[in-house]
C-alpha positions as CSV (number, residue, x, y, z in Angstrom):
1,X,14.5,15.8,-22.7
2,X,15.1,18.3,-19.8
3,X,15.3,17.0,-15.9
4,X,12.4,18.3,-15.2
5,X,11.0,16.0,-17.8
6,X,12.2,12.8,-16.9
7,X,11.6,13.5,-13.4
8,X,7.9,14.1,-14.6
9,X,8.2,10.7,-16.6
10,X,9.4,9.2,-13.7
11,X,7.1,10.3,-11.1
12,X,4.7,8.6,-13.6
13,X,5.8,5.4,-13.9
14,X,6.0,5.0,-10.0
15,X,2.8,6.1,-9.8
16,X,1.0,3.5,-12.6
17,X,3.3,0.6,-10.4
18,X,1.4,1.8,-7.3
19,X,-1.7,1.9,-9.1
20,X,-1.4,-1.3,-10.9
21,X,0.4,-3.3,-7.7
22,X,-2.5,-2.1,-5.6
23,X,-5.2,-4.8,-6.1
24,X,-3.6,-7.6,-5.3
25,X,-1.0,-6.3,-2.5
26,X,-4.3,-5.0,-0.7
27,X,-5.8,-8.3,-0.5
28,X,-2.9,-10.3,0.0
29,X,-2.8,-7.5,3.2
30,X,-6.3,-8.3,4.7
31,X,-5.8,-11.7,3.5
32,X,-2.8,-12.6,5.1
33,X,-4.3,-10.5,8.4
34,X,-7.8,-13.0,8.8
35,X,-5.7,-15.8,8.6
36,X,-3.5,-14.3,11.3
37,X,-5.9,-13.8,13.3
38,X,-7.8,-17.1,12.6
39,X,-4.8,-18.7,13.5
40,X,-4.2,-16.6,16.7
41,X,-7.9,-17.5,17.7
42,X,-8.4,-20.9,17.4
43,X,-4.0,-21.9,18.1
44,X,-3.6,-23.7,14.7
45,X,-0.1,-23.1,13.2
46,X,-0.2,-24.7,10.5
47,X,2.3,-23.0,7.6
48,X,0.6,-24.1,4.3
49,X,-2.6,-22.4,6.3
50,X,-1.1,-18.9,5.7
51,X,0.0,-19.5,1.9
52,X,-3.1,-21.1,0.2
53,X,-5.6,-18.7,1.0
54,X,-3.1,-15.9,-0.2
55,X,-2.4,-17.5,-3.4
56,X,-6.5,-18.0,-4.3
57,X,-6.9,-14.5,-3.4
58,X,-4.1,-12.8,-5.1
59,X,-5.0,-15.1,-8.0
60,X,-8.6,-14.6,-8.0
61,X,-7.9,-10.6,-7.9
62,X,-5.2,-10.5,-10.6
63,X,-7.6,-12.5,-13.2
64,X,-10.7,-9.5,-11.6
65,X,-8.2,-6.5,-12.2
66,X,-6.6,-7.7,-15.1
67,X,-8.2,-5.3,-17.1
68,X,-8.4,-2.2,-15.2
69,X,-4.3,-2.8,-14.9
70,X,-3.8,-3.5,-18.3
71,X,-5.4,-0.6,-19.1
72,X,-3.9,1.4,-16.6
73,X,-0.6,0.0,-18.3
74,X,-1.8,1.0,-21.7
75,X,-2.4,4.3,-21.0
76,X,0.9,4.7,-19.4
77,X,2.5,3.5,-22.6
78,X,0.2,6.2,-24.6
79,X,1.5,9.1,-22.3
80,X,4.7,8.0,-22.8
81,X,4.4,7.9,-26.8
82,X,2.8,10.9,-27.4
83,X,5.9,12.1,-25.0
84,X,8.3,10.5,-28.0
85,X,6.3,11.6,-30.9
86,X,6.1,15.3,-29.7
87,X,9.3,15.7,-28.9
């Protein structure tokens, strides 16, 4: 395998993690930002206010994405076979 071969592999497989990480960092983002600004608006500071909602959403998007990352995730692992098989 040549540099410019791994690097390609490489650049790869940070690009399926940004892919695959995407869904639920984006809605722990605007999440975590309503609740901000729920608690900035109405003066409640309550700390378990800021974690529950996060963990239903995140949860509730990684059991919707599940398969478009899995499959994202497969087809990684495909790109990187047919990388071992040829060669």
């Amino acid at each position: 395998m040549t540099g410019a071969e791994t690097l390609d592999v490489a650049r790869d497989a940070i690009w399926t993690i940004v892919v695959v990480s995407s869904p639920p960092l984006i809605v722990g983002l605007v999440v975590g930002v309503i609740v901000s600004l729920f608690q900035a608006l109405t003066q409640i500071q309550e700390q378990t206010l800021t974690y529950v909602p996060k963990i239903i959403a995140i949860f509730i998007t990684l059991l919707l994405a599940l398969p478009f990352m899995a499959d994202s995730m497969h087809a990684h692992m495909m790109r990187i076979s047919s990388r071992i098989i040829g060669g």
